[in-house]
Biotite code that builds the C-alpha atoms (Angstrom):
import biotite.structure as struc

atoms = struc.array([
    struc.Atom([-37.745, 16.946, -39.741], chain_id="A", res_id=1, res_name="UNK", atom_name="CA", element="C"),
    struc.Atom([-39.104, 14.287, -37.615], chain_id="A", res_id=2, res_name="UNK", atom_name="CA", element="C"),
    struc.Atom([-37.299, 11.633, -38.690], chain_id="A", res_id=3, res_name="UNK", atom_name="CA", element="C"),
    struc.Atom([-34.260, 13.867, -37.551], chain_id="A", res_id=4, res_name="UNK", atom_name="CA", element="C"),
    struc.Atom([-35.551, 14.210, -34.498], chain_id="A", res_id=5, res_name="UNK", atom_name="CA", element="C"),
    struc.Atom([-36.392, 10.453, -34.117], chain_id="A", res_id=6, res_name="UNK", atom_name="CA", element="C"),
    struc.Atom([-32.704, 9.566, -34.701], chain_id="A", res_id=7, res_name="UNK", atom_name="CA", element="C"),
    struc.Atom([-30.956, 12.105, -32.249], chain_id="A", res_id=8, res_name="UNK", atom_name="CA", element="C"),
    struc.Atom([-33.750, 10.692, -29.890], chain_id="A", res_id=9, res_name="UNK", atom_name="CA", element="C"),
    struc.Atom([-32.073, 7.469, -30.674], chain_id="A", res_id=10, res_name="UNK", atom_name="CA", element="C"),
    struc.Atom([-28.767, 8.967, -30.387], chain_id="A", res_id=11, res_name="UNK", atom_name="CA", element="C"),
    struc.Atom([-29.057, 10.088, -27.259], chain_id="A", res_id=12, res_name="UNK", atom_name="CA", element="C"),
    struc.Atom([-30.673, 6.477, -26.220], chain_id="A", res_id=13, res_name="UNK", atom_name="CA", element="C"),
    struc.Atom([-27.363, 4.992, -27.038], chain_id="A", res_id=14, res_name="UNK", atom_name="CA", element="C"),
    struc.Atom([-25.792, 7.799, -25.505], chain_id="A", res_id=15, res_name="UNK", atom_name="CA", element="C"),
    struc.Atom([-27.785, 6.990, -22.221], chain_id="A", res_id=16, res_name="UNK", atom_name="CA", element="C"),
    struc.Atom([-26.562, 3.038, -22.064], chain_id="A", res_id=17, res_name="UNK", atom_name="CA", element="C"),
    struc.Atom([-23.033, 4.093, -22.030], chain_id="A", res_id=18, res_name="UNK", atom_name="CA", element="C"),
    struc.Atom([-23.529, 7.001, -19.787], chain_id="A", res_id=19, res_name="UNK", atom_name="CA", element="C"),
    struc.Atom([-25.292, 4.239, -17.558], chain_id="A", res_id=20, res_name="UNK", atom_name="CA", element="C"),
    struc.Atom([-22.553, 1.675, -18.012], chain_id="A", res_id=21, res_name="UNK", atom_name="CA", element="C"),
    struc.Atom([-20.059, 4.179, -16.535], chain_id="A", res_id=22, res_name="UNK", atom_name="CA", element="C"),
    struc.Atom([-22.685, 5.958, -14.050], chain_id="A", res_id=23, res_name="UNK", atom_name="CA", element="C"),
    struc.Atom([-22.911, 1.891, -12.621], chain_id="A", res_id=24, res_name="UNK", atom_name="CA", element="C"),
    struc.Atom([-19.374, 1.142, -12.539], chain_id="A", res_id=25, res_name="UNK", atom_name="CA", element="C"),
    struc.Atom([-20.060, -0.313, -8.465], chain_id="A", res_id=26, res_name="UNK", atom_name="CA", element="C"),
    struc.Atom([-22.459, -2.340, -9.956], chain_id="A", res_id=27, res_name="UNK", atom_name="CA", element="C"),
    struc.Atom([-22.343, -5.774, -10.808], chain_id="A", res_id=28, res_name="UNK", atom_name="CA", element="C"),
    struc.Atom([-21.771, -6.245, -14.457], chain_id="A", res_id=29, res_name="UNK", atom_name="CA", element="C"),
    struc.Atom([-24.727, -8.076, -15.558], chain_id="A", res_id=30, res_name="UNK", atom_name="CA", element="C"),
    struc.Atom([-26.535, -4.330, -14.423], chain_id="A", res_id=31, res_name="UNK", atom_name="CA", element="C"),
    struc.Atom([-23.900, -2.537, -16.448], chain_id="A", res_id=32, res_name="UNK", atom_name="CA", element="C"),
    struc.Atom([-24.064, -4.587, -19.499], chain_id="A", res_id=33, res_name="UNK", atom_name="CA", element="C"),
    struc.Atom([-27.942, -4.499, -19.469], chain_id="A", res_id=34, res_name="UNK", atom_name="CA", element="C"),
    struc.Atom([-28.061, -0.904, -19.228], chain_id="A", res_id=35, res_name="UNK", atom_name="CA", element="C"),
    struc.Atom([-26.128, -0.520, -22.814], chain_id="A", res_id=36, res_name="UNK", atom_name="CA", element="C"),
    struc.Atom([-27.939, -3.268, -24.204], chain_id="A", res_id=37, res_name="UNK", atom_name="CA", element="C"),
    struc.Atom([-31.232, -1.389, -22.889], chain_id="A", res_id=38, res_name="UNK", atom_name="CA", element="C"),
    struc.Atom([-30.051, 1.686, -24.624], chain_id="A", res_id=39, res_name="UNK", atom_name="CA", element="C"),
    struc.Atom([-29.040, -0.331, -28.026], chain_id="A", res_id=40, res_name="UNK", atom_name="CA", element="C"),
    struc.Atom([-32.720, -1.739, -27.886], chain_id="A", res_id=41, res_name="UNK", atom_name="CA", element="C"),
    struc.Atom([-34.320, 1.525, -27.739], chain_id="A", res_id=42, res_name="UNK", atom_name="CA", element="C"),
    struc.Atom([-32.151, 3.550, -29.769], chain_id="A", res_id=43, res_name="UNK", atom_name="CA", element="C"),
    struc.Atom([-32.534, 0.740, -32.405], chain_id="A", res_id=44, res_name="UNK", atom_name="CA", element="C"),
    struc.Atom([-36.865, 0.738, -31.752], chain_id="A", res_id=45, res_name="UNK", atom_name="CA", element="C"),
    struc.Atom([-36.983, 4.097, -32.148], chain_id="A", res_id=46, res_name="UNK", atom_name="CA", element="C"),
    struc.Atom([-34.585, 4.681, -35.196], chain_id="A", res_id=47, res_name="UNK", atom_name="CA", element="C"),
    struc.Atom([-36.626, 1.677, -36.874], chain_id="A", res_id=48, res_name="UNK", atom_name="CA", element="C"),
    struc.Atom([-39.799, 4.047, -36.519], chain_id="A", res_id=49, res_name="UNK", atom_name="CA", element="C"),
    struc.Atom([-37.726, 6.704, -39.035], chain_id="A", res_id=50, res_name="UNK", atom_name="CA", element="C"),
    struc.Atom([-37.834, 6.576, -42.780], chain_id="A", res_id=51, res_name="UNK", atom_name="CA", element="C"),
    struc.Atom([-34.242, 6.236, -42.626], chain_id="A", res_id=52, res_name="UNK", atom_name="CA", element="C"),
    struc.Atom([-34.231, 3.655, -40.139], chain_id="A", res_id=53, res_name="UNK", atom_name="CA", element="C"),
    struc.Atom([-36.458, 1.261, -42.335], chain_id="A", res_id=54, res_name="UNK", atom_name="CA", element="C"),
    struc.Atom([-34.428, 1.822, -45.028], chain_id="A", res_id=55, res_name="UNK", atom_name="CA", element="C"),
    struc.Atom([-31.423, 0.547, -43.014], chain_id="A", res_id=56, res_name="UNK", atom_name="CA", element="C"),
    struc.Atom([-33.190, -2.544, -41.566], chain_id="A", res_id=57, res_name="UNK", atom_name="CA", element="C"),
    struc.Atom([-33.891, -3.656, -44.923], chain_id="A", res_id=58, res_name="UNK", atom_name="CA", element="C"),
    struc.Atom([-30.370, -2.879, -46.066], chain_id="A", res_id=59, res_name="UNK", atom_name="CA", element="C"),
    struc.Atom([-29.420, -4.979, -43.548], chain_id="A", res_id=60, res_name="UNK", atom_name="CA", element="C"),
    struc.Atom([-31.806, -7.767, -44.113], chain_id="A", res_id=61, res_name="UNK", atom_name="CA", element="C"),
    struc.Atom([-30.877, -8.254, -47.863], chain_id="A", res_id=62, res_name="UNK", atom_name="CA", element="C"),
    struc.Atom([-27.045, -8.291, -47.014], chain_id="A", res_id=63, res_name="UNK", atom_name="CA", element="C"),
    struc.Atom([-28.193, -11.283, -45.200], chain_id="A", res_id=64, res_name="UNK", atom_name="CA", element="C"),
    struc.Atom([-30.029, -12.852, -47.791], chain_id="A", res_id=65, res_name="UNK", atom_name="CA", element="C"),
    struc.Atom([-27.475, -11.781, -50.243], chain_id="A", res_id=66, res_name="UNK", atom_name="CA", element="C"),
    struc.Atom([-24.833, -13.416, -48.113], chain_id="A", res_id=67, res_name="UNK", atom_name="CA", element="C"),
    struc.Atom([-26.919, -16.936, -47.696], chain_id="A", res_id=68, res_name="UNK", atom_name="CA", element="C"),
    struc.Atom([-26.879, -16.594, -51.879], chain_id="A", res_id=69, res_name="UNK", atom_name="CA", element="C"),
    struc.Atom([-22.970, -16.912, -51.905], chain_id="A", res_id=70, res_name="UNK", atom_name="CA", element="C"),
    struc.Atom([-21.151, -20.049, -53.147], chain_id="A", res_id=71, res_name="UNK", atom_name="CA", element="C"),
    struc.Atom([-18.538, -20.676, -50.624], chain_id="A", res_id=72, res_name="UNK", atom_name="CA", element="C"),
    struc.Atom([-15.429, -21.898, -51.502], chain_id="A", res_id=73, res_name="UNK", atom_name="CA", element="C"),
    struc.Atom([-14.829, -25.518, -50.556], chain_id="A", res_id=74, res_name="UNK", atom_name="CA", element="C"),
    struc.Atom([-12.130, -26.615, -48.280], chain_id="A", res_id=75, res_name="UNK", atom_name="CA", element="C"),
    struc.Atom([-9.939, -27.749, -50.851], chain_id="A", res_id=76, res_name="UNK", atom_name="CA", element="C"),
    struc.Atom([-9.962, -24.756, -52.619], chain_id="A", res_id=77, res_name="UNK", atom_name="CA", element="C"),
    struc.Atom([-9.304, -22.420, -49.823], chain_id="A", res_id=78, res_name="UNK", atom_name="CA", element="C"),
    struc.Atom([-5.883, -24.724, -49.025], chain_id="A", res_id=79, res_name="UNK", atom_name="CA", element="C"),
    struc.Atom([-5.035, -24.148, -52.637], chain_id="A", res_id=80, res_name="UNK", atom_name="CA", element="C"),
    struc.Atom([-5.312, -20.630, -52.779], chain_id="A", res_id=81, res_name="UNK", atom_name="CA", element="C"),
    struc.Atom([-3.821, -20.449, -49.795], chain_id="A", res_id=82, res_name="UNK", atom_name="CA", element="C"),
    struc.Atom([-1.016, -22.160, -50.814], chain_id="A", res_id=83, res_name="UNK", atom_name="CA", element="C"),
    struc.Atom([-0.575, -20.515, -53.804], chain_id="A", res_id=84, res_name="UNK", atom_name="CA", element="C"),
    struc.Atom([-0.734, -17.052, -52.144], chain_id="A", res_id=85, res_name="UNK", atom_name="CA", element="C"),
    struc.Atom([2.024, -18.299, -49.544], chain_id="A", res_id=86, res_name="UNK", atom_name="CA", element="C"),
    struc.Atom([4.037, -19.712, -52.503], chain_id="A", res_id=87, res_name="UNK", atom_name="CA", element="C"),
    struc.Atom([3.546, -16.305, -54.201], chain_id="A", res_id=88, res_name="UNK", atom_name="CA", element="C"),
    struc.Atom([4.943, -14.150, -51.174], chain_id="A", res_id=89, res_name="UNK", atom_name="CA", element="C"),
    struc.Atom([7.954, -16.334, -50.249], chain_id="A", res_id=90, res_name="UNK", atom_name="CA", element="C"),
    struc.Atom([8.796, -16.490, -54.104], chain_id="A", res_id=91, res_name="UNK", atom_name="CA", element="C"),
    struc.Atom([8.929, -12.313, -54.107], chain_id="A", res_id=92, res_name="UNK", atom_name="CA", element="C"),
    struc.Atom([10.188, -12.108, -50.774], chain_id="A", res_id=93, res_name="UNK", atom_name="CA", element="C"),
    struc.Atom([13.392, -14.237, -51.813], chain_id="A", res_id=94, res_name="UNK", atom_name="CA", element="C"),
    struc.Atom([13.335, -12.043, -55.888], chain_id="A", res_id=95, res_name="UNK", atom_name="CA", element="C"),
    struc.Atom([13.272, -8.886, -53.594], chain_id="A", res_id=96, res_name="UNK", atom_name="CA", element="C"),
    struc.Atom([16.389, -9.703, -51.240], chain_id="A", res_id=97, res_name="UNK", atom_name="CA", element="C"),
    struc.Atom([18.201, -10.904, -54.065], chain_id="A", res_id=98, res_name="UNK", atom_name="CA", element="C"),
    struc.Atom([17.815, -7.275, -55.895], chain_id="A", res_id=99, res_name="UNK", atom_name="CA", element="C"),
    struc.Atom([18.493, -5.466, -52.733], chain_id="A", res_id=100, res_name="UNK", atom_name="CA", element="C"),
    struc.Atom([21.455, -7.620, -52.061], chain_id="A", res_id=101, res_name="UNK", atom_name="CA", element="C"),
    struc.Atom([22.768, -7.364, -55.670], chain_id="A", res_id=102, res_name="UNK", atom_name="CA", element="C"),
    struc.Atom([21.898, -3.649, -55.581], chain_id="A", res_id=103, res_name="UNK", atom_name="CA", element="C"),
    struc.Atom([24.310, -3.771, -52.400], chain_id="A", res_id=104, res_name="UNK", atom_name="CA", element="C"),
    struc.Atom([27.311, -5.309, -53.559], chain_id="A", res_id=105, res_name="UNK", atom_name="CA", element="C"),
    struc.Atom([27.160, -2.884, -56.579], chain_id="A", res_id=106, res_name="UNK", atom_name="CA", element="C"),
    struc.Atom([27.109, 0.145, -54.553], chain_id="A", res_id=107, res_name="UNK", atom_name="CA", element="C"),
    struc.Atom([29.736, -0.689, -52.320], chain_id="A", res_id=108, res_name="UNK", atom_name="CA", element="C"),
    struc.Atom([31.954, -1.331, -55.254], chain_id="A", res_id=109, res_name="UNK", atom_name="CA", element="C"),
    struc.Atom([31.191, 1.889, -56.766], chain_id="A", res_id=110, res_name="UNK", atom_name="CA", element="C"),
    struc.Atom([32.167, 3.109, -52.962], chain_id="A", res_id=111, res_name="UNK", atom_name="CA", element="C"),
    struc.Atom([35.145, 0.819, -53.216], chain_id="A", res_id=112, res_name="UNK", atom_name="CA", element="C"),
    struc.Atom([34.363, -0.476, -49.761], chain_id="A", res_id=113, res_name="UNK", atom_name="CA", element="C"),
    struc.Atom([33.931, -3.810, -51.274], chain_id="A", res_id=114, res_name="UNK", atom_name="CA", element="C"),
    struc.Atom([37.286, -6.639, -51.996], chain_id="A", res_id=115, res_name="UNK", atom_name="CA", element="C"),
])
C-alpha cells in the first residue's frame, strides 16, 4: 500500500511541473522548463524509493547494458540491405501495377468498353 501511495505522490509531482509550466506561461521559459524538469526530478526520486520503482530503474539500466552488448551492423551492410529492401519494393510495386493494369484491360473487355 505504500508503494501505491509513493507513486501517485509521484504522479501528482509530475502533475505539478506541468500544472507549473502552464500556471508560468508570462514567465520566461528557462522558469517554465525548470518547473517540469523540477517535477520529473521529484516524481522520478520519489518513485525510485518504491519497490516498483527499483524494479524499473534496473529495467532500465540493463536495457542499457543490453544495448552496449549489440553488434551493430557496419556501414556497408546497412547500404546493402538497404538496397536490397528498395530493390525489393520497386520490384513489387512495378509486379502489382502490372496485375492491376492487366486485371483492367480484362474487365473492360468483359464490359466491352475496351477496342
Amino acid at each position: 500500500m505504500l508503494d501505491k501511495i509513493k507513486l501517485l505522490v509521484a504522479l501528482l509531482l509530475v502533475a505539478s511541473g506541468i500544472t507549473g509550466y502552464y500556471y508560468l506561461q508570462n514567465s520566461p521559459s528557462v522558469l517554465r522548463l525548470l518547473s517540469v524538469l523540477a517535477g520529473l526530478l521529484l516524481a522520478a526520486g520519489v518513485a525510485w524509493t518504491s519497490a516498483p520503482g527499483r524494479r524499473f530503474f534496473a529495467f532500465g539500466r540493463d536495457s542499457v547494458a543490453e544495448a552496449k552488448r549489440v553488434v551493430w551492423p557496419t556501414r556497408k551492410e546497412t547500404l546493402q540491405t538497404t538496397a536490397i529492401v528498395i530493390a525489393f519494393a520497386v520490384t513489387m510495386a512495378l509486379f502489382l501495377w502490372a496485375v492491376d493494369a492487366s486485371l483492367m484491360v480484362v474487365v473492360n473487355k468483359i464490359m466491352g468498353r475496351g477496342e
